[in-house]
C-alpha positions in Angstrom: 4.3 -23.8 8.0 5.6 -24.8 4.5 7.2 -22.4 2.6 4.2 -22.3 -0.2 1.9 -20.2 2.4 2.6 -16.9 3.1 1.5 -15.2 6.2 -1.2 -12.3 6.4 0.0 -9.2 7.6 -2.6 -8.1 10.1 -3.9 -5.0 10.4 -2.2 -4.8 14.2 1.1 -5.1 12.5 0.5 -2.9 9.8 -1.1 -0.4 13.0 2.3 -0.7 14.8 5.1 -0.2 11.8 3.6 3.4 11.9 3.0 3.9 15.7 6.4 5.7 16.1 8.7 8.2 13.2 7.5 6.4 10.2 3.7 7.3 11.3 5.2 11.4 11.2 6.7 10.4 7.9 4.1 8.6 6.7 0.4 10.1 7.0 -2.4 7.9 6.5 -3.6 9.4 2.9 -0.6 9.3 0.3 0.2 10.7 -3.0 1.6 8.8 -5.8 4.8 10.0 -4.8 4.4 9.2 -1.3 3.4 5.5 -1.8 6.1 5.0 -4.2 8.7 5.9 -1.7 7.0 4.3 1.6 7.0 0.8 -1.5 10.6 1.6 -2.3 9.3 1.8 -6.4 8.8 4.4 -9.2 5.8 6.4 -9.4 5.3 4.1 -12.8 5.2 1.2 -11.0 2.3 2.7 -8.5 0.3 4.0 -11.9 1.2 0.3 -13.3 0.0 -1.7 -10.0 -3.1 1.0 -10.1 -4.1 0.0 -14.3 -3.9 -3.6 -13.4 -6.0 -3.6 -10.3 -3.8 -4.8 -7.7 -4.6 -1.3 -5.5 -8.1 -1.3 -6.2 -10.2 -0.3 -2.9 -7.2 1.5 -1.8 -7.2 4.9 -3.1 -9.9 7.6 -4.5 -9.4 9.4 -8.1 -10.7 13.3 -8.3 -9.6 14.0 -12.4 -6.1 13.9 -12.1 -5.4 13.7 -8.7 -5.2 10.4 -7.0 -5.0 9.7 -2.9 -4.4 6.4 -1.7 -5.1 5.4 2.1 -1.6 3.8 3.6 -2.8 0.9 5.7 -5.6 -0.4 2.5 -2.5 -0.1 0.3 -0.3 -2.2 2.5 -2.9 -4.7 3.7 -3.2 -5.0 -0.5 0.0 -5.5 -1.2 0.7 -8.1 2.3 -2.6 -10.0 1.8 -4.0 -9.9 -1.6 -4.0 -13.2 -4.0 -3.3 -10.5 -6.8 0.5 -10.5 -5.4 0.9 -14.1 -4.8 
């Protein structure tokens, strides 16, 4: 495989990282807050990446509340042209 392609994260994998601890840790609807820390980046970042479209699909907006759902936000960020 050359180095230009990157692999897909399949939604098995993304299943299995949250099979054991990190699936009590993580549920599968997150805050802001919660998606910044399972990222490792600022809640800025996450409103940033949210203005620009690279988490659209992945989340639903109620006024000021936002929820995103964990496995569409990391299949997103894995397997998106946006983040390429």
């Amino acid at each position: 495989m050359s180095q230009s392609k990157k692999k897909m994260l399949s939604s098995t994998e993304i299943f299995q990282a949250f099979a054991g601890r990190e699936g009590e840790k993580f549920s599968h609807i997150l805050t802001v807050k919660e998606l910044a820390l399972l990222f490792r980046v600022s809640s800025k970042t996450i409103y940033d990446w949210k203005q620009k479209g690279y988490l659209e699909g992945t989340y639903r907006q109620q006024k000021k509340i936002t929820l995103f759902w964990r496995d569409k936000a990391i299949d997103r960020f894995f397997n998106s042209k946006d983040w390429r």
